[in-house]
C-alpha positions in Angstrom: -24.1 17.8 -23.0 -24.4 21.7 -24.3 -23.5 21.6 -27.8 -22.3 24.5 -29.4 -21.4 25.1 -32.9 -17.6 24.0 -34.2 -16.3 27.5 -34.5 -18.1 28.6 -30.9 -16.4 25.5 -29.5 -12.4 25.6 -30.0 -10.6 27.4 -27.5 -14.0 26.8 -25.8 -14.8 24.3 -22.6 -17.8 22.2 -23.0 -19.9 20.7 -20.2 -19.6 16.7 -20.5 -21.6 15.4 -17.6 -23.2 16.4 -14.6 -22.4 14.1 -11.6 -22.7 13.6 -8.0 -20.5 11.8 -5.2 -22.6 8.1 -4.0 -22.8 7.3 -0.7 -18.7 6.4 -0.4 -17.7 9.8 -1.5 -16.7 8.6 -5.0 -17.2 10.3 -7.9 -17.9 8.3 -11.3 -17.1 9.5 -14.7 -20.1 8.7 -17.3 -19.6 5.7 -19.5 -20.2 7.9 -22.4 -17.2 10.8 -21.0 -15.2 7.9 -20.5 -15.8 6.1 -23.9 -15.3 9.8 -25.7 -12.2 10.2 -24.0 -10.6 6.9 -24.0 -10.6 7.1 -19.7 -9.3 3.4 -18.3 -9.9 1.8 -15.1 -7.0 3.1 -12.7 -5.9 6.3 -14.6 -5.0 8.9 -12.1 -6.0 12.7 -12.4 -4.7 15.7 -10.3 -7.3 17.6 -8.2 -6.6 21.1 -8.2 -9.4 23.0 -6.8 -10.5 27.3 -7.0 -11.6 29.1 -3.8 -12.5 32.5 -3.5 -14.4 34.4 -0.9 -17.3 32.3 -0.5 -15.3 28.9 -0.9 -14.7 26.2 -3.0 -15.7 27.6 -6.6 -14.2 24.9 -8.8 -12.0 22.0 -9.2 -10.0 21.0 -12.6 -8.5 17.6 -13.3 -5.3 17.2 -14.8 -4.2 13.7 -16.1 -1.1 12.9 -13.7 1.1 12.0 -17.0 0.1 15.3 -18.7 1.3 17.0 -15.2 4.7 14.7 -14.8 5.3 16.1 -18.3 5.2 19.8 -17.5 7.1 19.0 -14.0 10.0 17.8 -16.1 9.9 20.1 -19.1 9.1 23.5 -16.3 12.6 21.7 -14.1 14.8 20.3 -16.5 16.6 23.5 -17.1 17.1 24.2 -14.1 18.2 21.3 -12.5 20.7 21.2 -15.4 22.3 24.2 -14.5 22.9 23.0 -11.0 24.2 20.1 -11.9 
């Protein structure tokens, strides 16, 4: 992990691991990233991914909950209004 110092780091993304996909096509989260994190067996992430002219650039991972969450604060208002 790249460690930068606590005022270089807030607002600031970090890189936790590096990993690669086994011979399933699975990737697999570091026991350490999933210990710092508090990641459990079966929690589900989003897959958004970035392309741009040359292709894929990027993927982020959402947690599903934290994505439900905006879903329903983002719609609530308006599906309030229709009904």
């Amino acid at each position: 992990m790249i460690e930068l110092p606590k005022a270089e780091r807030e607002g600031c993304y970090e890189i936790e691991a590096v990993v690669s996909f086994d011979e399933r096509g699975q990737l697999v989260f570091p026991k350490d990233v999933r210990k710092k994190f508090n990641l459990k067996a079966g929690e589900k992430f989003v897959m958004v991914s970035c392309t741009n002219e040359k292709g894929l650039c990027c993927f982020t991972m959402v947690k599903t909950q934290a994505i439900n969450a905006l879903v329903g604060e983002t719609l609530s208002p308006m599906l309030n209004k229709i009904g």
